[in-house]
C-alpha positions as CSV (number, residue, x, y, z in Angstrom):
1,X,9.3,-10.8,21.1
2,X,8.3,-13.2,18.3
3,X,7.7,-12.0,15.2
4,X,4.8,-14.2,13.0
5,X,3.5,-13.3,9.1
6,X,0.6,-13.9,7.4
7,X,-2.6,-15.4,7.9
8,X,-0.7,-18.7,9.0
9,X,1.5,-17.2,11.5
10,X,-1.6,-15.5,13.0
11,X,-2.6,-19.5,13.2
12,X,-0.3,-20.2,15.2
13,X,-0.4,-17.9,18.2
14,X,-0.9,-20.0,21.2
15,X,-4.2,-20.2,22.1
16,X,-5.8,-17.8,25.1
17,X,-3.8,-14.8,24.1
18,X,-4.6,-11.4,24.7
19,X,-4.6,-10.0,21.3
20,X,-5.1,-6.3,20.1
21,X,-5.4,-5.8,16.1
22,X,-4.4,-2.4,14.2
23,X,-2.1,-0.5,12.4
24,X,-0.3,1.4,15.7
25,X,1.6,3.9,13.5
26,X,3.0,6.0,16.3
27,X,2.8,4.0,19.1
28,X,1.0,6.7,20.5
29,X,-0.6,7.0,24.1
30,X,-4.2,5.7,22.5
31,X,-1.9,2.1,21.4
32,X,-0.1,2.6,24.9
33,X,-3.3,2.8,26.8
34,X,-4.8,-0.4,24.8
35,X,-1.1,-2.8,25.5
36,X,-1.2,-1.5,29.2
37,X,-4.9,-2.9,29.7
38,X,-3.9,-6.2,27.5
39,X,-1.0,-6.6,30.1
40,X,-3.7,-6.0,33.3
41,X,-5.7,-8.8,32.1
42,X,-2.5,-11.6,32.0
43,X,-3.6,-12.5,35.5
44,X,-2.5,-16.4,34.6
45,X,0.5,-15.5,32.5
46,X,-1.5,-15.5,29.3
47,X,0.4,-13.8,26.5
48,X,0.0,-11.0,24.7
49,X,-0.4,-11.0,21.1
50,X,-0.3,-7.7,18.7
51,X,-1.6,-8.1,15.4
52,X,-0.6,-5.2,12.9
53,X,-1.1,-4.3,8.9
54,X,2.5,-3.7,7.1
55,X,2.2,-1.8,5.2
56,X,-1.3,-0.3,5.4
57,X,-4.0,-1.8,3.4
58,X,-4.5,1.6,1.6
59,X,-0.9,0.9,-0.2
60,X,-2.4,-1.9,-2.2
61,X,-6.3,-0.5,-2.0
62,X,-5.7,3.1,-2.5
63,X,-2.1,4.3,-2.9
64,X,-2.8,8.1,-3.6
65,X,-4.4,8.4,0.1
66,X,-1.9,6.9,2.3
67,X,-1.0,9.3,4.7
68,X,3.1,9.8,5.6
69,X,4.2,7.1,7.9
70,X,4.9,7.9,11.9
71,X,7.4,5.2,12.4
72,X,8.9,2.8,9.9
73,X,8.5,-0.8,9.6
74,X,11.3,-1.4,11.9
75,X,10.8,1.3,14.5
76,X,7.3,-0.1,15.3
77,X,8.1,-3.4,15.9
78,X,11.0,-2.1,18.7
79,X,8.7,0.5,20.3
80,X,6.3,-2.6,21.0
81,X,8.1,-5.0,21.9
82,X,9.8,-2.8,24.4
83,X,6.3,-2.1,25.8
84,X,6.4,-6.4,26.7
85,X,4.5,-7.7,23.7
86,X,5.1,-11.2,22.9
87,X,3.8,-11.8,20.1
88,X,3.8,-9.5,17.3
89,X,2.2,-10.5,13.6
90,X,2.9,-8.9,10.6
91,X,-0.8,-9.5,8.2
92,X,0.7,-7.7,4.4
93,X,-1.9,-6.4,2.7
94,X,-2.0,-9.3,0.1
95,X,-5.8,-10.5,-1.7
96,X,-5.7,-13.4,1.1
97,X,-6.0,-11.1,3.5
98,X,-7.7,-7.9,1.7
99,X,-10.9,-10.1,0.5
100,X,-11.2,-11.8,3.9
101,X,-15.3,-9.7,5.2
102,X,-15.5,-8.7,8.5
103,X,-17.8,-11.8,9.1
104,X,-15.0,-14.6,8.0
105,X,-12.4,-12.6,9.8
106,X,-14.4,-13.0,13.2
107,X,-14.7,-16.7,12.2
108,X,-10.9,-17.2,12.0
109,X,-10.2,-15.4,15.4
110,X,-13.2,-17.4,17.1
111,X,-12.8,-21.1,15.5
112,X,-9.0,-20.9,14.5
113,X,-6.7,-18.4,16.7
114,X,-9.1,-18.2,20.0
115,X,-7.4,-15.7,21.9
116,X,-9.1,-15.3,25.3
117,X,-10.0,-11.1,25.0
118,X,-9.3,-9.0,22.1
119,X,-9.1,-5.5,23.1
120,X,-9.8,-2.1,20.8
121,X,-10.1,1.3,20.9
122,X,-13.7,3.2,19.9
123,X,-12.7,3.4,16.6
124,X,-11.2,-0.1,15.1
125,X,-12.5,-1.2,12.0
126,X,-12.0,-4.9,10.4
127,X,-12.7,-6.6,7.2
128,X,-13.1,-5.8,3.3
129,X,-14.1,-2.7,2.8
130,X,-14.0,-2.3,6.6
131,X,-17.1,-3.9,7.2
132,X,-16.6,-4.9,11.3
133,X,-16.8,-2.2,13.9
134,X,-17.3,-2.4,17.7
135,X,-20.8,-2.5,17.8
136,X,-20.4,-5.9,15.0
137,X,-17.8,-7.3,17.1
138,X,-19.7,-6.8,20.8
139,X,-22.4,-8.4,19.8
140,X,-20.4,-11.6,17.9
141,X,-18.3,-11.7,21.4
142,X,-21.3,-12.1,23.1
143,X,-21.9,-15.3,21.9
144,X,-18.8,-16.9,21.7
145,X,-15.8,-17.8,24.1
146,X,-14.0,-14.8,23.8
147,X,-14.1,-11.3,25.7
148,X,-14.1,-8.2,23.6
149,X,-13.4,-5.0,25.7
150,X,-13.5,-1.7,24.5
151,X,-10.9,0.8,25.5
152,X,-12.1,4.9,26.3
153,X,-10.5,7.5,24.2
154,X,-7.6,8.9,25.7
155,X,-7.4,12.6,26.5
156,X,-4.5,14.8,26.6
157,X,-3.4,18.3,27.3
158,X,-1.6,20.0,24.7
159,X,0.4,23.4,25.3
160,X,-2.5,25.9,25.0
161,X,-4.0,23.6,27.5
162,X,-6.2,22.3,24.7
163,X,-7.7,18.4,25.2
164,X,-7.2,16.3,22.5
165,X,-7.6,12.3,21.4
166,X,-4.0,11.0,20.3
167,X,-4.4,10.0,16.8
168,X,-1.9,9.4,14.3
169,X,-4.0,11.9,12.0
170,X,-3.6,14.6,14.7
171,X,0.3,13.5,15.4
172,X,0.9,13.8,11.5
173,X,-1.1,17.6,11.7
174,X,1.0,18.7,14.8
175,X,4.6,17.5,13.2
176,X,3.7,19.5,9.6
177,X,2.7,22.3,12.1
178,X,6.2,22.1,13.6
179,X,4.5,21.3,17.0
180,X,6.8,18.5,18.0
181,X,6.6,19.3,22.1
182,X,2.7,18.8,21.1
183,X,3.7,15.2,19.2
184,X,5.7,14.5,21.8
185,X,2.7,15.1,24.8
186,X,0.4,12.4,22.0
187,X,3.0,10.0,21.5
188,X,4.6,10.2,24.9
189,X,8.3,10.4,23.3
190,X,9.6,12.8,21.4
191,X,8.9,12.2,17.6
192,X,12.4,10.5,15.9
193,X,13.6,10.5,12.3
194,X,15.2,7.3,11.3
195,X,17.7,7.7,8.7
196,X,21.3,6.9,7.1
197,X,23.9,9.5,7.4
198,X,24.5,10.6,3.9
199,X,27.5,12.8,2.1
200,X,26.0,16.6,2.3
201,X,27.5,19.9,0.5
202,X,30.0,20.0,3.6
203,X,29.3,23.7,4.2
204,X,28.9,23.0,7.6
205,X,32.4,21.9,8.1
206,X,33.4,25.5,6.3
207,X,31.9,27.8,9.3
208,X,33.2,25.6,11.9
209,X,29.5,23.9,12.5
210,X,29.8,20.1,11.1
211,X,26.0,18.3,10.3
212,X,25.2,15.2,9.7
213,X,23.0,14.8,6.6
214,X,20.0,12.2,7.5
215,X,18.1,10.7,4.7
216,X,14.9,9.7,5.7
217,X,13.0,7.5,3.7
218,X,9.3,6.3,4.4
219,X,9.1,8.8,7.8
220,X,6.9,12.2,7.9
221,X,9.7,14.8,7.9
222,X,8.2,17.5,9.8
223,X,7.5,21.4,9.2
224,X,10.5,23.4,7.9
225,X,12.5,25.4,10.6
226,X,15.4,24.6,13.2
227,X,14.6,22.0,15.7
228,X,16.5,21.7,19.0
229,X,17.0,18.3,18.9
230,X,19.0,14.7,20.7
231,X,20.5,12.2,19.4
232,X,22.1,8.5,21.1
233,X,25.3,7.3,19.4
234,X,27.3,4.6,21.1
235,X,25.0,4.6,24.8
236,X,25.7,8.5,24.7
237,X,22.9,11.2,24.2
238,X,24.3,14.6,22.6
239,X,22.0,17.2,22.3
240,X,21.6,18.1,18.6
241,X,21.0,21.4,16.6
242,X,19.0,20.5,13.6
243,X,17.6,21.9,10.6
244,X,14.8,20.9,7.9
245,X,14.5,22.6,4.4
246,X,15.9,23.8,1.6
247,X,19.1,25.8,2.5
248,X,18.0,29.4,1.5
249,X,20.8,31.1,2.4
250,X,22.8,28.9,-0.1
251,X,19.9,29.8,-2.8
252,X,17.7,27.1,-2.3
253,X,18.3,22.8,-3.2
254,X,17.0,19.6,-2.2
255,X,14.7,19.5,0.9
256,X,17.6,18.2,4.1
257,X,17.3,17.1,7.5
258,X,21.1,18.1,8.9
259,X,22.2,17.9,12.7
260,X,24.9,19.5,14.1
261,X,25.5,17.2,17.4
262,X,26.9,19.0,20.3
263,X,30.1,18.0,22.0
264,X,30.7,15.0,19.2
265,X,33.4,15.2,16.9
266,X,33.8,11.9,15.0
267,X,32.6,10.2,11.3
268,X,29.0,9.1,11.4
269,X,28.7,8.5,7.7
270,X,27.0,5.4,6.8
271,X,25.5,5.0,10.4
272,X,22.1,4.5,10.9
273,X,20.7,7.5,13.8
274,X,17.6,8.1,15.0
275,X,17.2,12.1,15.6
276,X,15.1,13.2,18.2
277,X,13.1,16.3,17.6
278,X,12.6,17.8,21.1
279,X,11.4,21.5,20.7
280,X,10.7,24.0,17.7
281,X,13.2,26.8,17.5
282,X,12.8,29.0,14.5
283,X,11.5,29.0,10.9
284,X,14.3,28.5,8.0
285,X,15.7,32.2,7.0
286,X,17.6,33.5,4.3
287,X,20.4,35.6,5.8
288,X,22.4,38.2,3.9
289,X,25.6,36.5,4.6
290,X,27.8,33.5,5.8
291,X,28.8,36.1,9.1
292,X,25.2,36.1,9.9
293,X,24.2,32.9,9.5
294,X,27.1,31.7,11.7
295,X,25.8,34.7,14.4
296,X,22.2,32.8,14.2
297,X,23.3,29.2,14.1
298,X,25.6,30.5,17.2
299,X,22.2,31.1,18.9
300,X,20.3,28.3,17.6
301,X,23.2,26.1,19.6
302,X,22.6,27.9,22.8
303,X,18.8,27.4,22.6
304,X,19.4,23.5,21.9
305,X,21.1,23.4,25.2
306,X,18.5,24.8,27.2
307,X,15.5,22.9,25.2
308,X,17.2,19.6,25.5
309,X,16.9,19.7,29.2
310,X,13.2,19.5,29.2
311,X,11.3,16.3,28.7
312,X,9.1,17.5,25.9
313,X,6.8,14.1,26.4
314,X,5.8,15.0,30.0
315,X,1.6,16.2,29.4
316,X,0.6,19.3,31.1
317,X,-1.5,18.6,34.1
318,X,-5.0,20.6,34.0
């Protein structure tokens, strides 16, 4: 995939692309849906061009509301171009591109870029102050030499057998709910933390149950609790025990994400992992001892193995 910036590399795409615009945080099924109809409509080999805001315009515009971020920077970019984008632009959120109105945005696509169709969901927005929607953007289409299509919300079935429209709003709500099989169903993959491996307290090590420390950095850490969990080091998957929060028993500290990886005994310190969260198993508890919390994390180990044989991104059928 080639990777373009700015307002100038969004010049240069080649001409007749298929070209989808937005901030795909999550890379959800809704983003998934859109890139699989861009793909359908390469019947001549035309490429396919994703245009994406990094970071979001509300870090310039409006810092106090950006919401937590699904996938960082570099996380986004893999996750589409393993879904055969070939053409990914990066727009920063700079005054060239903040003060261009939906109207002179429309101009640059139609007299400058000309991709062949752009494609968007029901809900895209373009332009200071968000001043382009679908309805602005059918009717501009219509008189011009590009096709606009409009995707249909996608639907899913959550646990309780609820339907819901992926969103990254909803995906942020689930994972601060600790629902990550429910993430996972909306994103179609089980939700990841992207970290370093960092020196922790080593208590771990003590009780015979070594963790890796993860700091995560610009990533929604999900609800408190025990996650069963996976994680890929070196082409192998080891099914992971992990834990979010504040170490109670040990009176409280710094909020941690630590994994205890099943099966792997080697230094990951310094390594870069991305922790797979596949299935909720228990809130954080403060436990009268060390022999009890060794009796719990005993059981917490057991229930990873089970979890981790389930695909938690498989959507219930209804």
């Amino acid at each position: 995939m080639q990777v373009l910036h700015g307002i100038e590399g969004l010049r240069s795409l080649p001409r007749g692309a298929i070209m989808t615009i937005g901030n795909f945080d999550g890379v959800h099924r809704g983003h998934r849906c859109i890139l699989r109809e861009c793909h359908d409509l390469t019947a001549a080999g035309e490429p396919v061009a994703v245009v994406t805001f990094e970071p979001h315009p509300l870090t310039v515009l409006r810092p106090s509301a950006v919401a937590p971020r699904l996938t960082p920077p570099e996380m986004k970019q893999e996750l589409i171009a393993a879904l055969g984008v070939e053409f990914y632009v990066v727009l920063p959120p700079t005054q060239e591109v903040l003060n261009l109105s939906a109207e002179d945005f429309w101009k640059l696509l139609r007299d400058e870029v000309r991709p062949a169709h752009l494609i968007e969901g029901h809900d895209f927005t373009f332009g200071k102050n968000r001043g382009g929607d679908v309805r602005k953007l059918t009717e501009w289409a219509a008189h011009s030499g590009m096709r606009f299509e409009l995707i249909s919300p996608v639907q899913v079935a959550l646990l309780n057998l609820t339907l819901a429209q992926p969103s990254s709003s909803l995906i942020r709500w689930l994972l601060t709910s600790g629902r990550v099989r429910d993430a996972a169903i909306c994103l179609a993959r089980p939700y990841a933390l992207r970290g370093e491996v960092v020196q922790g307290f080593g208590r771990g090590r003590t009780i015979g149950v070594p963790t890796a420390n993860l700091r995560v950095a610009d990533q929604l850490v999900p609800l408190d609790g025990v996650y069963a969990g996976r994680c890929r080091i070196d082409s192998q998957t080891y099914p992971a025990a992990v834990s979010i929060g504040d170490l109670p028993t040990f009176g409280g500290g710094p909020r941690q994400v630590e994994a205890h990886l099943l099966g792997f005994d080697g230094d990951l310190y310094g390594k870069r992992l991305d922790l797979e969260l596949v299935d909720w198993l228990r809130d954080q508890l403060k436990f009268g001892g060390i022999e009890d919390l060794k009796l719990q994390i005993d059981q917490d180990i057991s229930a990873t193995r089970r979890r981790c044989k389930v695909d938690p991104s498989v959507p219930i059928a209804v």
